[in-house]
C-alpha positions in Angstrom: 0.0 0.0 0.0 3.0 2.7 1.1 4.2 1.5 -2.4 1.5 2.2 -4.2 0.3 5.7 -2.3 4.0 6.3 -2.9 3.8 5.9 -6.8 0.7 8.1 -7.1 2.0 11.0 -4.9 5.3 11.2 -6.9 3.2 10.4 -10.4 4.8 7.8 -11.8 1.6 6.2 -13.2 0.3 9.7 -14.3 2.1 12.6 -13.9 -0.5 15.1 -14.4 -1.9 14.2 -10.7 -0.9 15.2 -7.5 -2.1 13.5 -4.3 -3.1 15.3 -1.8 -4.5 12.4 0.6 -8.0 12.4 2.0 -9.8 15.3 3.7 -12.7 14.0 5.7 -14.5 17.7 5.6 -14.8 17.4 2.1 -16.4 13.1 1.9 -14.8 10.3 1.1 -12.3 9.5 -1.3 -8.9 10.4 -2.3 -7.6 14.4 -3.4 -5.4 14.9 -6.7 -4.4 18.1 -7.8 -5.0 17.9 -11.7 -2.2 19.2 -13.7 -3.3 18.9 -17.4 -4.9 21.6 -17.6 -4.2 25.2 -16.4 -6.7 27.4 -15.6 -6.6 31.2 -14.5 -9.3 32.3 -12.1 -10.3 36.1 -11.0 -9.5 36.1 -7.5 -11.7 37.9 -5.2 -10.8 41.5 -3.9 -11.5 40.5 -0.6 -8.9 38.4 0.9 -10.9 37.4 3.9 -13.5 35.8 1.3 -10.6 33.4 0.0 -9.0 33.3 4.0 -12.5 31.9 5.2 -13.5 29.6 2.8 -10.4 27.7 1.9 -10.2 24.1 2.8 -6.6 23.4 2.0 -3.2 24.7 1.6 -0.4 23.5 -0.4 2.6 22.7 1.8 5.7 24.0 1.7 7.3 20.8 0.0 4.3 20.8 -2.4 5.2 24.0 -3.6 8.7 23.5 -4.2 8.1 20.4 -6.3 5.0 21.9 -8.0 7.1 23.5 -11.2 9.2 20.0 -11.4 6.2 18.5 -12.3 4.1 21.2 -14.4 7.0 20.8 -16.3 7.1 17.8 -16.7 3.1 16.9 -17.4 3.5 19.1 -20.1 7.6 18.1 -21.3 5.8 14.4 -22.1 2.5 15.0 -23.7 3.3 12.7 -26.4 5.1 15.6 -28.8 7.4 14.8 -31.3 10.3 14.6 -29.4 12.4 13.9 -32.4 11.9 17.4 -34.3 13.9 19.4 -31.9 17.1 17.5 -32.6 19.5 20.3 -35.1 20.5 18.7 -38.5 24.0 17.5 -37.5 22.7 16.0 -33.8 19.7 14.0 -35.8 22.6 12.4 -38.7 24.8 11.7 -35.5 22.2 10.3 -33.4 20.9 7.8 -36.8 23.8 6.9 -37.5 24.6 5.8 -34.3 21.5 3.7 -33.8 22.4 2.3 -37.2 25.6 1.5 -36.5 24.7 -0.5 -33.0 21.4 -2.4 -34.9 24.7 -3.1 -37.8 26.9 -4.5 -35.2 24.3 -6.8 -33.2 22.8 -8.2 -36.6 26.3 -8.5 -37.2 26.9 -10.4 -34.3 23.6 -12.3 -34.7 24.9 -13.7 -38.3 28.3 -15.0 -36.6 26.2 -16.6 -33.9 24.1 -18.6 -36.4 27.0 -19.8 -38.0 27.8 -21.4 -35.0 24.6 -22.5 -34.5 24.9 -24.7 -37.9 28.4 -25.6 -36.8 26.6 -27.5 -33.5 26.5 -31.5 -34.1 23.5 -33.4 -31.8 26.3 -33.8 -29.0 26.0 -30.1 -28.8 22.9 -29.5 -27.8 23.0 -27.5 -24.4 25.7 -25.6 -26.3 23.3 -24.9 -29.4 20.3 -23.7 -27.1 22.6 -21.3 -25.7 24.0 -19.5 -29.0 20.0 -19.7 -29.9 19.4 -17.4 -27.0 22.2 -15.6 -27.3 21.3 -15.1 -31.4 17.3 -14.1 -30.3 18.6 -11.6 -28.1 20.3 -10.1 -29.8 18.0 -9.9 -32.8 15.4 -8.7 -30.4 17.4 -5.7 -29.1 18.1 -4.7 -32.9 14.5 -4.7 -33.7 13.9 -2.7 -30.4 16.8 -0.3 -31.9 15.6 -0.3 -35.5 12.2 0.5 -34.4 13.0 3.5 -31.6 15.0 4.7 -34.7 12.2 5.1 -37.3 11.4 8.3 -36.2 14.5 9.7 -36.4 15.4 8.1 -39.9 11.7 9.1 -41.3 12.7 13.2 -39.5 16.3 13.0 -41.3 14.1 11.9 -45.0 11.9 14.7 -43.9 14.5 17.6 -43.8 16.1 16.2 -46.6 19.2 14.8 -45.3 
């Protein structure tokens, strides 16, 4: 439970909510501070109004933290992070994705080779360089694909 109150007051499941915890004046349930939105609000003239009807304060630690994670609701709203890069930093960053995907299929190829080189005696051996060869042909794929974006941006501006 400490775990998982934990996890939603710092936002990692959703980092446009705050908890704030339960106030029992105000019913059951649990508080969040909603941060995907921003709203601005006429304030009253009269400062008492506000002073007498407010039911909750931020706290000092709440406050401090509070443009942290503003920022960061709104840094990782799904944007394409991949249009900022400048021209040279996108080529760089390509074509050193490529390069890495290269030397793991690379490295993929020489294990199969060894894979066909196995003889039945070799089996535990053979399931081994099998593994090894899925791995690494999985982590390519997870390069190749985090890399289409940045490929298909570089096509884009004409690189």
């Amino acid at each position: 439970m400490r775990r998982w109150l934990q996890a939603i007051r710092d936002g990692d499941q959703a980092t446009d909510q705050f908890y704030l915890g339960q106030w029992p004046a105000l019913g059951d349930g649990r508080w969040y501070a909603q941060l995907n939105a921003i709203h601005a609000i006429q304030r009253p003239d009269d400062v008492g109004f506000m002073i007498q009807r407010r039911v909750a304060s931020l706290s000092t630690e709440f406050r401090n933290d509070l443009h942290v994670r503003l920022f960061r609701v709104f840094a990782s709203m799904g944007f394409d992070d991949h249009k900022w890069l400048t021209d040279d930093d996108l080529t760089q960053l390509v074509q050193f994705g490529d390069s890495e995907a290269l030397d793991l299929e690379a490295e993929s190829a020489h294990l199969g080779k060894a894979i066909l080189k196995c003889g039945p005696q070799d089996e535990g051996k053979r399931k081994g360089l099998e593994n090894e060869c899925r791995r690494k042909d999985e982590k390519s794929h997870r390069i190749r694909t985090l890399l289409k974006a940045y490929v298909d941006e570089k096509k884009r501006r004409g690189l």
